[in-house]
C-alpha positions as CSV (number, residue, x, y, z in Angstrom):
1,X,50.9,126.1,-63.0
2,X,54.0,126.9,-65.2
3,X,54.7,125.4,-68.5
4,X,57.6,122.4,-67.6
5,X,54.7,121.2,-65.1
6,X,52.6,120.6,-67.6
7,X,54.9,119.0,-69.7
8,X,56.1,116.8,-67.3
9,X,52.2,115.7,-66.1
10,X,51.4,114.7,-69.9
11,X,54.7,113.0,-70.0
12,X,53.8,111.2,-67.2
13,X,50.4,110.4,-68.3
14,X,51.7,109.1,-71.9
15,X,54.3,106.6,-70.3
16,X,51.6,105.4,-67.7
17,X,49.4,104.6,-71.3
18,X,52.4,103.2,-73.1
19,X,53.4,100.8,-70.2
20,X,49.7,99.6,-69.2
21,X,49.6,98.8,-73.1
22,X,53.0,96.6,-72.6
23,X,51.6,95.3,-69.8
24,X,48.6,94.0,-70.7
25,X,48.5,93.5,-74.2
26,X,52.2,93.6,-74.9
27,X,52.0,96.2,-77.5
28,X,53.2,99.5,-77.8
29,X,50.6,102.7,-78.4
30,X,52.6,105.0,-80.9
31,X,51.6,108.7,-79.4
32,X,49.3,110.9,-81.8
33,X,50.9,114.0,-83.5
34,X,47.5,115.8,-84.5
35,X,48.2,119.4,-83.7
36,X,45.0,120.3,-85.8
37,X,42.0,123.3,-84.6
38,X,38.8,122.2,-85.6
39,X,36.8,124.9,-84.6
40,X,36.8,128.6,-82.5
41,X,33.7,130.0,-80.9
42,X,33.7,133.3,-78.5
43,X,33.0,132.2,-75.2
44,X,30.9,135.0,-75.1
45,X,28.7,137.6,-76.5
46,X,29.8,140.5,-78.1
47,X,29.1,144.1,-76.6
48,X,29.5,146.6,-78.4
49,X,29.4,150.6,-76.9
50,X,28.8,153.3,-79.3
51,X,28.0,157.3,-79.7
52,X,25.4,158.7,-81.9
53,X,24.2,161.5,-83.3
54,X,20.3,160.9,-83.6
55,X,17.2,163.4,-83.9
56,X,15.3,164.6,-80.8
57,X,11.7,165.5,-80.6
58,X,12.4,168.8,-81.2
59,X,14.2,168.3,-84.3
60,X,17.6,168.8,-82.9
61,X,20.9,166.3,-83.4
62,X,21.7,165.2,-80.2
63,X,24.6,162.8,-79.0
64,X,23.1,159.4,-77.5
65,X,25.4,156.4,-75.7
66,X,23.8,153.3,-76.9
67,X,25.2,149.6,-75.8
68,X,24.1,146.7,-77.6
69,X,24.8,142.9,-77.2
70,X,25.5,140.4,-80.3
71,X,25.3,136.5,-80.1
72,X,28.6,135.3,-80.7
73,X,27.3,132.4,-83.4
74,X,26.5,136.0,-85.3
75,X,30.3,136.3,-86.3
76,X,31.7,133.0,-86.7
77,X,35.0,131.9,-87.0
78,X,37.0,131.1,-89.8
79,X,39.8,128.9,-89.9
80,X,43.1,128.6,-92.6
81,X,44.3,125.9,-91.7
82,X,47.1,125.4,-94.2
83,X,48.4,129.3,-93.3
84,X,47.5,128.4,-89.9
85,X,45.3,131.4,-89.4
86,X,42.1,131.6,-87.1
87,X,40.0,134.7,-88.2
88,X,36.5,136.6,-87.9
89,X,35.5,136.9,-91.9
90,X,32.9,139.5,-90.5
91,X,33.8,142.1,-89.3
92,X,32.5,142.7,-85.4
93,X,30.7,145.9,-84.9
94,X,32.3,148.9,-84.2
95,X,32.5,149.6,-80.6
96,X,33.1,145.9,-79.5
97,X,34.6,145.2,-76.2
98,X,37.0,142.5,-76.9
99,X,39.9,143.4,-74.8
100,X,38.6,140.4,-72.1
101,X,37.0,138.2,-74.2
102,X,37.4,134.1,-73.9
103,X,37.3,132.0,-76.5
104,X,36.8,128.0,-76.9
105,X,38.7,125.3,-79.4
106,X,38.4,122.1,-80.0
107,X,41.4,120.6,-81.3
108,X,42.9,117.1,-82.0
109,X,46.2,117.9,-80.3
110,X,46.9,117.0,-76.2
111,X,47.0,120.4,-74.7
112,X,47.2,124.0,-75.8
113,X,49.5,127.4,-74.7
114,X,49.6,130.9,-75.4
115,X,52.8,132.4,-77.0
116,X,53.8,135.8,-75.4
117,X,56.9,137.6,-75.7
118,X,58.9,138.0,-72.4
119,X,61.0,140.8,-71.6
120,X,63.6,140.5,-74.3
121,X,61.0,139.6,-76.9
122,X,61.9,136.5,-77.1
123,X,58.1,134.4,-77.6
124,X,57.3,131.5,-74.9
125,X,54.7,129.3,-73.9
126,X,52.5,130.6,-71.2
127,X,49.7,128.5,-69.1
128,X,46.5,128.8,-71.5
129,X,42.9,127.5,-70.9
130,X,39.4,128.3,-72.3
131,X,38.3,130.0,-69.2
132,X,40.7,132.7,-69.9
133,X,40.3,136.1,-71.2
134,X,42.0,137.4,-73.7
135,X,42.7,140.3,-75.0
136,X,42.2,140.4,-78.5
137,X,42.4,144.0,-79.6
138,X,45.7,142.7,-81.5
139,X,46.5,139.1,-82.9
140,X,46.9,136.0,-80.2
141,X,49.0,133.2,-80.8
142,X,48.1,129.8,-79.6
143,X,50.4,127.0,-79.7
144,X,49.1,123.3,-80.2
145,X,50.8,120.1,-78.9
146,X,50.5,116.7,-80.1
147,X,50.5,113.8,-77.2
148,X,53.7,113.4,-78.4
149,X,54.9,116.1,-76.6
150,X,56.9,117.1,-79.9
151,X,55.0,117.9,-83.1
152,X,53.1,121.0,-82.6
153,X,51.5,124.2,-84.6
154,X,50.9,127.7,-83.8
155,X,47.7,129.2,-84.7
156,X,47.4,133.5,-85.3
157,X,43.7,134.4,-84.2
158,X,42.6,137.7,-85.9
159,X,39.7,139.3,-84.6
160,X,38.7,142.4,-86.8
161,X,36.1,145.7,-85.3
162,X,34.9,147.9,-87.5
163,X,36.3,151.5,-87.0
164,X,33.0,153.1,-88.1
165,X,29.5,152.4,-87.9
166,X,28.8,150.7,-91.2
167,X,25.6,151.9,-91.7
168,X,25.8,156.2,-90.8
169,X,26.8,158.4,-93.3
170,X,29.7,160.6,-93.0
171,X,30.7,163.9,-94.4
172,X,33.2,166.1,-94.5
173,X,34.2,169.3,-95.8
174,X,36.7,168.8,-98.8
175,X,37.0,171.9,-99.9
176,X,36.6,176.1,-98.5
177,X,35.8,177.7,-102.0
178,X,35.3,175.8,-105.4
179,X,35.0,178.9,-107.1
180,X,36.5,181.8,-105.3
181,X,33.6,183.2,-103.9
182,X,32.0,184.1,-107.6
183,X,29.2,181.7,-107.3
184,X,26.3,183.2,-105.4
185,X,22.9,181.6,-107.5
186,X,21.6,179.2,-108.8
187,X,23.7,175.6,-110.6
188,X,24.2,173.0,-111.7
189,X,27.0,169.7,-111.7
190,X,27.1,166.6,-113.6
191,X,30.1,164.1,-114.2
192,X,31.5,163.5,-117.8
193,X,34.5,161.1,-117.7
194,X,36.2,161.7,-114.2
195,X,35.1,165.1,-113.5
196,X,32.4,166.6,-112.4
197,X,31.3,170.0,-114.5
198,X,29.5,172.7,-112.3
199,X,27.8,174.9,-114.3
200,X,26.9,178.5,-112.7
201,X,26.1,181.7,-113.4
202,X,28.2,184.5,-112.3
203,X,29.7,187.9,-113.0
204,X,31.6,187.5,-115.5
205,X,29.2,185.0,-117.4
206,X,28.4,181.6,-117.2
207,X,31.2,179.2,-115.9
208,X,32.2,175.7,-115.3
209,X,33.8,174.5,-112.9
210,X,36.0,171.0,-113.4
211,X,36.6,168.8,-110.1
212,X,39.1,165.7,-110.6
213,X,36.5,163.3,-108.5
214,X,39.4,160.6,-108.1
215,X,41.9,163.2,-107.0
216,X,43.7,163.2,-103.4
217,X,42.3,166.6,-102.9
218,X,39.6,168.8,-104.5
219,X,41.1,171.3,-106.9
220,X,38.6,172.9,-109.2
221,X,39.4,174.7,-112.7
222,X,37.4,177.4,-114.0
223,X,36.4,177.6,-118.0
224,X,34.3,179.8,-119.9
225,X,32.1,178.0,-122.3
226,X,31.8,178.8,-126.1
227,X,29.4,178.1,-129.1
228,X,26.0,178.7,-126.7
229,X,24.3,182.0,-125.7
230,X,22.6,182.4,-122.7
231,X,22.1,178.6,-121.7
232,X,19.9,177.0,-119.4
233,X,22.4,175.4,-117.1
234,X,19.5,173.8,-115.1
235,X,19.0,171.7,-118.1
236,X,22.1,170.0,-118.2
237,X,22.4,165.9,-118.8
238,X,24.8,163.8,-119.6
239,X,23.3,161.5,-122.5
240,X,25.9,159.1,-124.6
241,X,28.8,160.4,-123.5
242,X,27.9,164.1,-124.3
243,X,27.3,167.0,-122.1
244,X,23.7,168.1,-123.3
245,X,21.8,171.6,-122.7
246,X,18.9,173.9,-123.9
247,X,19.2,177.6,-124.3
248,X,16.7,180.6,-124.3
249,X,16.7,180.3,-128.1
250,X,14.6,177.3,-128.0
251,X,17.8,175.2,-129.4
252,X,19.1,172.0,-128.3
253,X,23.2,172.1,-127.9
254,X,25.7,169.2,-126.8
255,X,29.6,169.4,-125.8
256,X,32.2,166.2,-125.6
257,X,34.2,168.2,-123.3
258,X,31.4,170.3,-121.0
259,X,32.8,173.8,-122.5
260,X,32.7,173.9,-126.2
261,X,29.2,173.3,-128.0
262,X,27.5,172.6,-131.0
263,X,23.6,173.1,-131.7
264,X,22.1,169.8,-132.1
265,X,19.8,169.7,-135.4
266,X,16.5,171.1,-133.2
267,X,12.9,169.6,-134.0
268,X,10.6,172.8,-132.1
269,X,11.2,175.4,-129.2
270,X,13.5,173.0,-126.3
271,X,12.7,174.1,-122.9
272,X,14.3,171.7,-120.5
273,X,15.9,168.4,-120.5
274,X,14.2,165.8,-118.2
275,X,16.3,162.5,-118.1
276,X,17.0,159.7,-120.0
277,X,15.4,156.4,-120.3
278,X,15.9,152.9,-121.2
279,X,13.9,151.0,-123.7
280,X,12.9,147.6,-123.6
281,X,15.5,145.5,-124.2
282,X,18.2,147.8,-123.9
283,X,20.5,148.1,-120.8
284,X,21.5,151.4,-121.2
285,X,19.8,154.8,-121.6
286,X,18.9,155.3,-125.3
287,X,16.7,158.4,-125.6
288,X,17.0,161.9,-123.8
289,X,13.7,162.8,-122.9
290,X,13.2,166.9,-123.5
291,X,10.1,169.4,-122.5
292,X,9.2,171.6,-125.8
293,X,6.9,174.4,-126.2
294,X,4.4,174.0,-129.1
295,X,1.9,176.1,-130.2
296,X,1.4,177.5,-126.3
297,X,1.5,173.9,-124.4
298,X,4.5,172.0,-122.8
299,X,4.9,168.6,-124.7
300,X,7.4,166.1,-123.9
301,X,9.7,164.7,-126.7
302,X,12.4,162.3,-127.1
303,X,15.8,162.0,-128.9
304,X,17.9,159.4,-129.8
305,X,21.3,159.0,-131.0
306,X,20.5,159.0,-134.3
307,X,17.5,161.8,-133.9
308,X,14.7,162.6,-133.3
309,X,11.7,160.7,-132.6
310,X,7.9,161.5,-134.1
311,X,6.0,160.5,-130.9
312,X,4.7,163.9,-128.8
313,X,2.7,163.9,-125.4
314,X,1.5,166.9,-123.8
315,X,2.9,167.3,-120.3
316,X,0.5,167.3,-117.4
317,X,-0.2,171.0,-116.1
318,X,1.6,169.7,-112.4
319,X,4.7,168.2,-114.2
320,X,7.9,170.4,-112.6
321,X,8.8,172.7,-115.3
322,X,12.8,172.9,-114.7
323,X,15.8,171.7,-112.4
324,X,15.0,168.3,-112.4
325,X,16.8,165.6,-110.6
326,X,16.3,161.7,-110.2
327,X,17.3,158.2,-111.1
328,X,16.7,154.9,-113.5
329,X,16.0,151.7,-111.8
330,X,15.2,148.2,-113.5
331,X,12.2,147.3,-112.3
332,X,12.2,143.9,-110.2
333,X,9.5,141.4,-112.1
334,X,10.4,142.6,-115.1
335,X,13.5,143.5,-117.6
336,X,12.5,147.1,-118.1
337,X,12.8,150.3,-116.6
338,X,11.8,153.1,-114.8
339,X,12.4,156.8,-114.4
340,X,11.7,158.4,-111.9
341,X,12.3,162.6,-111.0
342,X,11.6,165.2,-109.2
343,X,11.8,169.1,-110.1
344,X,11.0,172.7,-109.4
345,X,7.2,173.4,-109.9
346,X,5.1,176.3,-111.1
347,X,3.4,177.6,-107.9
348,X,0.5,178.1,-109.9
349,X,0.4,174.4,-111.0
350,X,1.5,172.7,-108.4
351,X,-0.6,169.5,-106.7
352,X,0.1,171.1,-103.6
353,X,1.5,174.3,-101.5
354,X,3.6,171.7,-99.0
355,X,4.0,168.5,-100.5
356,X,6.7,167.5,-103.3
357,X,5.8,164.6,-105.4
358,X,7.8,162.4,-107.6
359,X,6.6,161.2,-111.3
360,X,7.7,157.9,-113.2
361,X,7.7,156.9,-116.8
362,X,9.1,154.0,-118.8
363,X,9.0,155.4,-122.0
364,X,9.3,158.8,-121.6
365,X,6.4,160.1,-122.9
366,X,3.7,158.7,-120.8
367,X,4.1,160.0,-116.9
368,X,2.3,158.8,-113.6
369,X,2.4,160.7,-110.6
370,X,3.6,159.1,-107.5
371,X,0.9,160.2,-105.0
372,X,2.1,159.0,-101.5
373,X,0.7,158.1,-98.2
374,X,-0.7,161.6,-97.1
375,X,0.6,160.8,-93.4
376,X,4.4,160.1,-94.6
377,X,5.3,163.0,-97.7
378,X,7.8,164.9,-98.2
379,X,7.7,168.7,-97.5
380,X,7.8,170.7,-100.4
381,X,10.9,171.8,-101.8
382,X,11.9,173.7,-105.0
383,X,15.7,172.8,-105.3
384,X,16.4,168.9,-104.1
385,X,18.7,165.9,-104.7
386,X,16.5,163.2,-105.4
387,X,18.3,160.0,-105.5
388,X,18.9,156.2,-105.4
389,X,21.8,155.3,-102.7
390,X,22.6,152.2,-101.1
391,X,19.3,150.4,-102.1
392,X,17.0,153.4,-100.7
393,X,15.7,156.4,-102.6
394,X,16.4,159.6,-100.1
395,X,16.2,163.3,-100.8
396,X,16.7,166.3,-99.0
397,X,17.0,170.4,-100.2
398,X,15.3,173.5,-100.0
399,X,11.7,174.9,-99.6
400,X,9.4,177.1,-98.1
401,X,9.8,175.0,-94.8
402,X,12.1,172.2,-95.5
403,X,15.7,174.5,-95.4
404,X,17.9,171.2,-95.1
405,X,16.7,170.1,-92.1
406,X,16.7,166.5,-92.5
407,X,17.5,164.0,-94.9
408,X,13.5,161.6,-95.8
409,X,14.0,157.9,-97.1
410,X,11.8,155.8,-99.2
411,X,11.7,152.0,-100.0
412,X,9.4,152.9,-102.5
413,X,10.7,155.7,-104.2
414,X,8.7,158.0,-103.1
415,X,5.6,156.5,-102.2
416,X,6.1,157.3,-97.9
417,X,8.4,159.1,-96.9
418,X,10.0,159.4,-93.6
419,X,12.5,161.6,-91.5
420,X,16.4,159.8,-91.1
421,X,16.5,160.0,-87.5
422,X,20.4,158.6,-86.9
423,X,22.8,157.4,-89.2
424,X,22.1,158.9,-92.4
425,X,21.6,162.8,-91.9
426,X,22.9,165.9,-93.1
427,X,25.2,168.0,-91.3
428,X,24.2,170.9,-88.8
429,X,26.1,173.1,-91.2
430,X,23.3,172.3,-94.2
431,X,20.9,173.6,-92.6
432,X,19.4,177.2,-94.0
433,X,21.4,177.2,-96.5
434,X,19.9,177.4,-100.4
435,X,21.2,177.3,-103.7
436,X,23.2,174.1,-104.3
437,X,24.5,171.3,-106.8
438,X,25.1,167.7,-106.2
439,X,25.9,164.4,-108.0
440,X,26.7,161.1,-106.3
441,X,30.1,159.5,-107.9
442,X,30.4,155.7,-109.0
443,X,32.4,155.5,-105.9
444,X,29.4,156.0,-103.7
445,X,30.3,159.7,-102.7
446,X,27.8,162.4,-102.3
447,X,28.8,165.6,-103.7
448,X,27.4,168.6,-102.4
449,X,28.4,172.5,-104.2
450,X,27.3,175.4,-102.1
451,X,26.9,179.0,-103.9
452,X,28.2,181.7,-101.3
453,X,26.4,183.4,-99.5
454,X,26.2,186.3,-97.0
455,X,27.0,184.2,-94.0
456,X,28.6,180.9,-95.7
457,X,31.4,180.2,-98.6
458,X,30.9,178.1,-101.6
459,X,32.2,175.1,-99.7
460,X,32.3,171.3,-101.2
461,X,31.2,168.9,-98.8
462,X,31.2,165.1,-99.3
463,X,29.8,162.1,-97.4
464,X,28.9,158.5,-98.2
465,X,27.5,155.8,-96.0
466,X,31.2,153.7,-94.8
467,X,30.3,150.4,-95.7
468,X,30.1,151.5,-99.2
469,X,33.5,152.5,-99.1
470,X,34.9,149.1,-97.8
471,X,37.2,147.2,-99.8
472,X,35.5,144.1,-101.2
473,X,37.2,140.8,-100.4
């Protein structure tokens, strides 16, 4: 039926109404001009055809074709109605056939059409009813009219897909060679300000290594460092603004810019830093926990801003000894916090030959060990990233079997473990490889820093899980 019929059967029908009104009540009916939407609903359900990359039984990443199929009152409609816009506020997942798609109004207005441009781009009213398809891939306009046949409103519907998965983490390779091949062993990065520092040991010495994190592209400047001999670069923290660090001499040193120190006032021989907690009633870390040696036994002590503290424990024989790695969460019935970390053990010390277990303390001093489910651990590993990421703990690194294989997550921190089958995994290229640095940016990116190798470069990869890079509305 083309437009001008309609028009003319409404105009009918509206002067049939008017004159049976004169006719039998000898008043006139003044036509409505409500042009208003009250509601949109899909006329259908939502499916959605997607690719991933998932685990097989034998460990390998294999490509699956999954469809899935969304109720439509799962993404609702939204509608402006003084901008005249008609919109998804969700967005549908990614993958979503919507190219045929009906949809259903109600509105107060007579009749509805579709605006379409012809073949000089000129828009005009097209036939339009609920039972139609439309292809929503790009913006529709409706167009409403009143039973006066006059007063009418167009309506934009917006219907937005995701272009990623939400929920899978994906990396890429940012940059070739952070360091121009020097670094080969072990390191170490942490962010001060907007830069991350990685720390490594090389030919020439000891270097850091300055990435911009909120620059376009990754360039990296190499420093010496002064005012510290023969550091422990596994030990570096970030504590109050300050980069700190322990040294073979059994002295505690700090830097404001990550390459200049100054020995801290020292209270014993420093081994290694640990973390930082949070005391009660604080909201922010206020002591650097440290490992020192006294009279032959490991003891932890703490430090705050304005020194030292008196309280000692001795560390527990299976507390890592170096290279430790972990996070600070407020605990959930109460207003305190946790720490929790992870580290490289002494073989002869360790709770176990295959297993890595996490430890947790609130004060700093007195530790628990997190002894898991012994059907879901984690394999052993002596260099990890151990870490708190879109409300999971996960960690993945390097061992005597576990060479980056997979990526384990916890919803308990550590208590069971298990394998990230799709969505969140590494990257084939991980896996082997070794000696590596990481940090995870406030902007929800992974940093990863590979030392070079015989087969690999010292590449910078990064990935973070997409929704966490969506703009908030």
């Amino acid at each position: 039926m083309s437009f001008n019929k309609i028009v003319y059967f409404f105009s009918v029908l509206l002067a049939g109404t008017v004159l049976t009104s004169c006719l039998g009540e000898s008043e006139e009916i003044t036509p409505s001009t409500r042009t208003i939407i009250t509601s949109c609903t899909f006329g259908s359900d939502i499916t959605a055809y997607t690719s991933n990359i998932v685990r097989n039984d034998n460990g390998e990443q294999v490509e699956v074709k999954d469809t899935t199929t969304y109720s439509a009152s799962s993404y609702p409609f939204e509608i402006d109605q003084l901008a005249c816009l008609i919109y998804t506020k969700d967005s549908l997942p990614v993958g979503s056939k919507i190219d045929k798609m009906p949809i259903t109004i109600s509105s107060a207005g007579a009749y509805a059409t579709r605006l379409v441009k012809d073949k000089d781009g000129n828009e005009v009213d097209t036939v339009w009813a609920s039972s139609d398809s439309l292809d929503l891939r790009n913006p529709v306009k409706l167009k409403i009219y009143a039973s006066d046949q006059i007063t009418t409103r167009t309506y934009t519907i917006s219907v937005r897909v995701h272009k990623v998965d939400p929920d899978s983490l994906a990396w890429n390779m940012a940059g070739t060679s952070f360091s121009s091949g020097k670094v080969t062993g072990k390191q170490r990065s942490i962010i001060l300000h907007d830069d991350i520092i990685t720390y490594a040991e090389t030919s020439d010495g000891v270097k850091a290594y300055y990435t911009n994190y909120k620059a376009a592209t990754v360039q990296t400047a190499e420093n010496s460092i002064t005012g510290i001999a023969n550091p422990n670069i596994l030990s570096a923290y970030v504590f109050n603004g300050k980069v700190f660090m322990t040294a073979t001499d059994g002295k505690l040193y700090n830097s404001s810019n990550g390459k200049d120190w100054t020995e801290v006032s020292s209270d014993g021989n420093m081994k290694t830093i640990v973390g930082a907690v949070t005391s009660s009633g604080k909201t922010e870390p206020d002591k650097l926990v440290l490992i020192a040696e006294e009279n032959g036994k490991r003891v932890f002590r703490t430090m705050k801003a304005d020194g030292w503290t008196t309280e000692k424990r001795d560390v527990p024989t299976a507390f890592p000894v170096d290279n430790f790695t972990g996070f600070e969460k407020r605990l959930a019935t109460s207003s305190n916090y946790r720490m929790n970390v992870m580290g490289k053990e002494d073989e002869n010390n360790a709770l176990s030959d295959t297993i890595s277990f996490a430890w947790f303390t609130s004060d700093g001093l007195t530790w628990t060990e997190l002894e898991g489910i012994s059907t879901k651990t984690l394999p052993k590993m002596n260099n990890m990233a151990y870490i708190y990421y879109n409300d999971m703990t996960y960690c993945f690194g390097y061992g005597p079997e576990e060479k980056f294989n997979n990526m384990y997550q916890s919803e308990e921190y550590g208590l069971v473990w298990n394998e990230c089958e799709r969505k969140v995994m590494l990257p084939y290229e991980f896996k082997g490889r070794a000696d590596f640095s990481y940090v995870v940016t406030p902007d929800n990116f992974i940093w990863i820093f590979w030392s070079k190798t015989n087969g690999t470069n010292d590449e910078v990869w990064k990935g973070r899980i997409n929704k966490l890079g969506f703009a908030t509305e």
